[in-house]
C-alpha positions as YAML, in Angstrom:
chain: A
units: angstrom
residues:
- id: 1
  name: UNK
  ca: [-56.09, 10.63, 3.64]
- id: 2
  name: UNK
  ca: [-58.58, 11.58, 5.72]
- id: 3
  name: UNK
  ca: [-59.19, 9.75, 9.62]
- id: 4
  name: UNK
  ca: [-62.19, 9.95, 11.02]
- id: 5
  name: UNK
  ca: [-62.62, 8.20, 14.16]
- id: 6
  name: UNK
  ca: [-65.94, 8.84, 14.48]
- id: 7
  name: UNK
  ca: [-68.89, 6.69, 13.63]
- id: 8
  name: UNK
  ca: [-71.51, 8.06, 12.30]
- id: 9
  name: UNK
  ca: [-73.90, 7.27, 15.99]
- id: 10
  name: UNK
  ca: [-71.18, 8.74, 17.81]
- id: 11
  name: UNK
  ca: [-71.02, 11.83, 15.17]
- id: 12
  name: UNK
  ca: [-74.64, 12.67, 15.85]
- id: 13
  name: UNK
  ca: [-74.32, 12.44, 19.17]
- id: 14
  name: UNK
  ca: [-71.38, 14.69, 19.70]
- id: 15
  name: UNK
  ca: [-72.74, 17.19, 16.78]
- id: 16
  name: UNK
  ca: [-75.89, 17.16, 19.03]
- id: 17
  name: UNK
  ca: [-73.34, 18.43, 22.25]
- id: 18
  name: UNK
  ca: [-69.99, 19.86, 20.72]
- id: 19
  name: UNK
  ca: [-67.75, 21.23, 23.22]
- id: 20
  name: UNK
  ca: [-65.18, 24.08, 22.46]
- id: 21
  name: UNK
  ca: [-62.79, 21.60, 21.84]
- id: 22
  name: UNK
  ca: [-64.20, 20.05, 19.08]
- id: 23
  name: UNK
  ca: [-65.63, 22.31, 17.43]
- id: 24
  name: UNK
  ca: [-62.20, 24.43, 16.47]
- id: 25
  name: UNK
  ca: [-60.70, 20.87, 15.63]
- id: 26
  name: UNK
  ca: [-63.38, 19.33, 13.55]
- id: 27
  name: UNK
  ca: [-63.91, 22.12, 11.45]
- id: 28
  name: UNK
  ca: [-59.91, 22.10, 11.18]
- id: 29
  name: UNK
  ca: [-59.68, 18.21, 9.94]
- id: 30
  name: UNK
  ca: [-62.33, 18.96, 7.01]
- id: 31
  name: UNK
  ca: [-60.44, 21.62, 5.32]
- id: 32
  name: UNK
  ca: [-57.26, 19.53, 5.77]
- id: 33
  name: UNK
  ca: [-56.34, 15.98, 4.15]
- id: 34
  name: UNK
  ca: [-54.61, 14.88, 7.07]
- id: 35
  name: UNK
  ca: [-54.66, 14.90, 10.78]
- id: 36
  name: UNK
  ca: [-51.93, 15.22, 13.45]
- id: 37
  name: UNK
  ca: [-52.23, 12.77, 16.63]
- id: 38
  name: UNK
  ca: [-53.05, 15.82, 18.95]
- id: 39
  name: UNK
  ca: [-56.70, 16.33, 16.15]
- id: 40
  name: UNK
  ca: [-56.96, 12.87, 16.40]
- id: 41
  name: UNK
  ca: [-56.83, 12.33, 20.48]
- id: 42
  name: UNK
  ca: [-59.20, 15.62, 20.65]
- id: 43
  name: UNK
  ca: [-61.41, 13.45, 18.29]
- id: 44
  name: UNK
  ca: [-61.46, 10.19, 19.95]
- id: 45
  name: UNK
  ca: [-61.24, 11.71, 23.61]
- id: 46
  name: UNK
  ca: [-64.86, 13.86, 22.01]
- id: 47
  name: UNK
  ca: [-65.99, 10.81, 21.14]
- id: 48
  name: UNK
  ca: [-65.78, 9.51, 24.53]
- id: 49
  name: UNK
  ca: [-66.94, 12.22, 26.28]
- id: 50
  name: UNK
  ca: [-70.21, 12.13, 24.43]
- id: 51
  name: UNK
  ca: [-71.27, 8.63, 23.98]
- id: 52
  name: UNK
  ca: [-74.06, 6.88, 25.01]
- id: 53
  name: UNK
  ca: [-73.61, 5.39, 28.31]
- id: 54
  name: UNK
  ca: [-76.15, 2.43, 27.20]
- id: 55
  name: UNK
  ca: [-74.15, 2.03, 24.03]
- id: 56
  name: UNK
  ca: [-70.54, 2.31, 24.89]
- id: 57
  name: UNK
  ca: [-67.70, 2.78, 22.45]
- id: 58
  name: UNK
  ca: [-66.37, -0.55, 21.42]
- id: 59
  name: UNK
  ca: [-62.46, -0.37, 23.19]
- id: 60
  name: UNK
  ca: [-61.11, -2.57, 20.49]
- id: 61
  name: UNK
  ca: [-62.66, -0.58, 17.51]
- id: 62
  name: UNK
  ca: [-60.82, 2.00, 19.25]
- id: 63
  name: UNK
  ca: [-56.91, 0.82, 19.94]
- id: 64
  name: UNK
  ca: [-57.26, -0.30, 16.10]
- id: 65
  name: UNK
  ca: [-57.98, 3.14, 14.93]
- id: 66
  name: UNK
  ca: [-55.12, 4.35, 17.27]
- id: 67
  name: UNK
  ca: [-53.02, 1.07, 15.75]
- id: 68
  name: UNK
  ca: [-53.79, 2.22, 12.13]
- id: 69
  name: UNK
  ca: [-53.16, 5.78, 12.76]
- id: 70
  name: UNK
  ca: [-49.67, 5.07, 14.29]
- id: 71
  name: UNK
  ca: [-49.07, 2.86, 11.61]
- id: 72
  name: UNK
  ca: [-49.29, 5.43, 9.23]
- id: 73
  name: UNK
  ca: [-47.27, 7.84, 10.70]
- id: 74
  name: UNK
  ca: [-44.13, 5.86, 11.33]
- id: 75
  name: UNK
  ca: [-44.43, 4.83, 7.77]
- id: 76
  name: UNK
  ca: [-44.60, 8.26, 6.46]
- id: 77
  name: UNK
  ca: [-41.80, 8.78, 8.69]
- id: 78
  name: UNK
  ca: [-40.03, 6.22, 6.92]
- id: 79
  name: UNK
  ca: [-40.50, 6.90, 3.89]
- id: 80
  name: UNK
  ca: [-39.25, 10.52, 4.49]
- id: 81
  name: UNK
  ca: [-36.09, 9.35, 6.06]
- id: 82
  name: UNK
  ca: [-35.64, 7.09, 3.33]
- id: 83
  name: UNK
  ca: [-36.13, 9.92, 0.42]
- id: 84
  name: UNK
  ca: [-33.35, 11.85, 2.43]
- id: 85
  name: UNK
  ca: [-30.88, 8.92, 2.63]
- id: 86
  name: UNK
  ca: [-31.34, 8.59, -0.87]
- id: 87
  name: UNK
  ca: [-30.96, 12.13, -1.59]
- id: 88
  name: UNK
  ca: [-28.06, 12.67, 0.44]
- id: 89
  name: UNK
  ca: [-26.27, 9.65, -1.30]
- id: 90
  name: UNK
  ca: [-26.58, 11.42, -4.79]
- id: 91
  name: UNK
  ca: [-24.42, 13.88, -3.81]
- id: 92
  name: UNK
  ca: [-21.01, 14.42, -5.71]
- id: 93
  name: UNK
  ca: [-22.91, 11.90, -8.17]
- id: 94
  name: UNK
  ca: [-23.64, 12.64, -11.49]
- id: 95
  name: UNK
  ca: [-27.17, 12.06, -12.52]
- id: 96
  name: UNK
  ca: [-29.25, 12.42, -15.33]
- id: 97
  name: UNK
  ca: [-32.87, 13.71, -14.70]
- id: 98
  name: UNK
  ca: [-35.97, 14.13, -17.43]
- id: 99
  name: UNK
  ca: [-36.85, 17.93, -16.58]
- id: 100
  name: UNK
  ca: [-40.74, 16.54, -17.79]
- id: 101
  name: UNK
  ca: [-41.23, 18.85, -20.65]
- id: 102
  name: UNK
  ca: [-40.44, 16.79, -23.64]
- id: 103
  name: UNK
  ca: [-36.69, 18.30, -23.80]
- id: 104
  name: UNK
  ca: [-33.84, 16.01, -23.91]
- id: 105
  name: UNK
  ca: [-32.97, 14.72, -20.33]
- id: 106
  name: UNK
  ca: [-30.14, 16.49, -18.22]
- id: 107
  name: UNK
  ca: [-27.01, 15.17, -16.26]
- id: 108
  name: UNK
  ca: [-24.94, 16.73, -13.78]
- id: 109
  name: UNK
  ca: [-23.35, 16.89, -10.90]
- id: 110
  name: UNK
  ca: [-25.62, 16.95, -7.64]
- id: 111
  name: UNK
  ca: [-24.37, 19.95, -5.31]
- id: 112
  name: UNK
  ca: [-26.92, 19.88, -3.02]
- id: 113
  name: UNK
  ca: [-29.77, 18.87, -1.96]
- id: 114
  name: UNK
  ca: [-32.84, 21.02, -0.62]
- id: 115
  name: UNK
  ca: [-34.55, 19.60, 2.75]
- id: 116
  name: UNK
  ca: [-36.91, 22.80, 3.01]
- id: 117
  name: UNK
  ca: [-40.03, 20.91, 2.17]
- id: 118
  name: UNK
  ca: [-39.69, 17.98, 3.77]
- id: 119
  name: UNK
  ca: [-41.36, 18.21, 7.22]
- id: 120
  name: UNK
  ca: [-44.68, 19.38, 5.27]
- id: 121
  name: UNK
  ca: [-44.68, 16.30, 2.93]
- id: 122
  name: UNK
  ca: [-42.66, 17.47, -0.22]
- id: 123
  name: UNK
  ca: [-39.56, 15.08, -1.35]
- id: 124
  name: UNK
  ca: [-36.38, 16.56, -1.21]
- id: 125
  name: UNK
  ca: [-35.32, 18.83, -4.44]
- id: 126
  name: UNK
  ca: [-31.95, 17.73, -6.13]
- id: 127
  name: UNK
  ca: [-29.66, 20.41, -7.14]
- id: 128
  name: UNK
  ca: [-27.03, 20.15, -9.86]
- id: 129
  name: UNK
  ca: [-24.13, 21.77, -10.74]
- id: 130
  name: UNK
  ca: [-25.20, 24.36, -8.07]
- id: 131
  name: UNK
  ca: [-27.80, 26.00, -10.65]
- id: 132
  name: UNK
  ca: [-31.24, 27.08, -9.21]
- id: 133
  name: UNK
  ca: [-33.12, 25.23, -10.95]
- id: 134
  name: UNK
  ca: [-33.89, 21.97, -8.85]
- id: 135
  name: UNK
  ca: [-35.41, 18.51, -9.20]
- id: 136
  name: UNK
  ca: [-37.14, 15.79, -7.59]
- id: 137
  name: UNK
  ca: [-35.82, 12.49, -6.75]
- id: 138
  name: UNK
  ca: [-38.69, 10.90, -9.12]
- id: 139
  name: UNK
  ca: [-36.84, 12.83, -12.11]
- id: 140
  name: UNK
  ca: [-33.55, 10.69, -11.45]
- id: 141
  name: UNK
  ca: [-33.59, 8.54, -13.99]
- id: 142
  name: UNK
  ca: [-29.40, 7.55, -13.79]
- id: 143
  name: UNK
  ca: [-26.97, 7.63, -11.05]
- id: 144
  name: UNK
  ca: [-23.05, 7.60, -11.84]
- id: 145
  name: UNK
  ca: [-21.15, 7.57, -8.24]
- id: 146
  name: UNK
  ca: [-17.81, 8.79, -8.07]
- id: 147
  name: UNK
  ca: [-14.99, 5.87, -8.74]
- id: 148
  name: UNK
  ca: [-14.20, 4.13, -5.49]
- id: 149
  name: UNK
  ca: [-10.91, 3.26, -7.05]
- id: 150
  name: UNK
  ca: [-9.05, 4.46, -10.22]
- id: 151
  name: UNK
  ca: [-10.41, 1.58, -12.42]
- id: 152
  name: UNK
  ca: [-13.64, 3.22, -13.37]
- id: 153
  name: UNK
  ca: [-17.06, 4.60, -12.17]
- id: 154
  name: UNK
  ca: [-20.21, 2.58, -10.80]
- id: 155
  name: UNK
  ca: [-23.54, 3.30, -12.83]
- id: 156
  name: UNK
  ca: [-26.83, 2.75, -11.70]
- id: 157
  name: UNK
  ca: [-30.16, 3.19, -12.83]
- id: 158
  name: UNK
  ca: [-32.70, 4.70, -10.86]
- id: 159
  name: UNK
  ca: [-34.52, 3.47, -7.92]
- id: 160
  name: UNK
  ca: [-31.80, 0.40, -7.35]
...
């Protein structure tokens, strides 16, 4: 998802006048899909520097683009703390995944569970029976946790 603060007045304006600033970090947020909050202060901090003194920027326009891009990153960063909760609860589980090319699905034990790709977006990878092969937590589609107590294991389906 792509934020752009600016409007398109205020884009002509500072196109018209870039400083060095800008210039590295606007060409940087149109090759990328997202922005971090340091692009995004450059951008609206630009965007103050070069408006129109007749025509000021409008302040609440702005603390609701700064609302809406906080929002969004405390709710990625929820829902990546929440993929590695769940992750980290499947292990010593036995789950059955679909491996997504037509084959029968597979279940085993989940060893461990990779974390590399996280910080750049990617859900954790489940690994079972400490093969190399590894799977995403979309591909769970059964979860059998170990027995609390001797009378038997607890089953659940996916995503409950």
């Amino acid at each position: 998802m792509l934020l752009d603060p600016l409007s398109s007045t205020h884009r002509a304006a500072s196109t018209a006048a870039p400083s060095a600033a800008s210039s590295g970090s606007t060409a940087t947020t149109s090759q990328q899909s997202t922005i971090s909050i340091t692009d995004f202060m450059q951008l609206l901090s630009t965007e103050m520097a070069n408006q129109d003194p007749l025509q000021p920027m409008d302040p609440t326009q702005t603390m609701t683009q700064l609302a809406q891009f906080t929002n969004l990153q405390q709710t990625t960063a929820l829902a990546q703390t929440q993929s590695l909760a769940t992750g980290n609860s499947y292990l010593g589980s036995q789950v059955t995944v679909s491996n997504g090319t037509g084959q029968a699905p597979l279940t085993g034990m989940v060893t461990a569970v990779d974390t590399s790709g996280v910080a750049s977006g990617s859900p954790p990878q489940l690994v079972l029976n400490d093969a190399t092969q590894e799977y995403p937590l979309s591909a769970v589609t059964l979860v059998q946790y170990p027995a609390a107590t001797a009378t038997g294991s607890a089953t659940t389906p996916a995503g409950q």
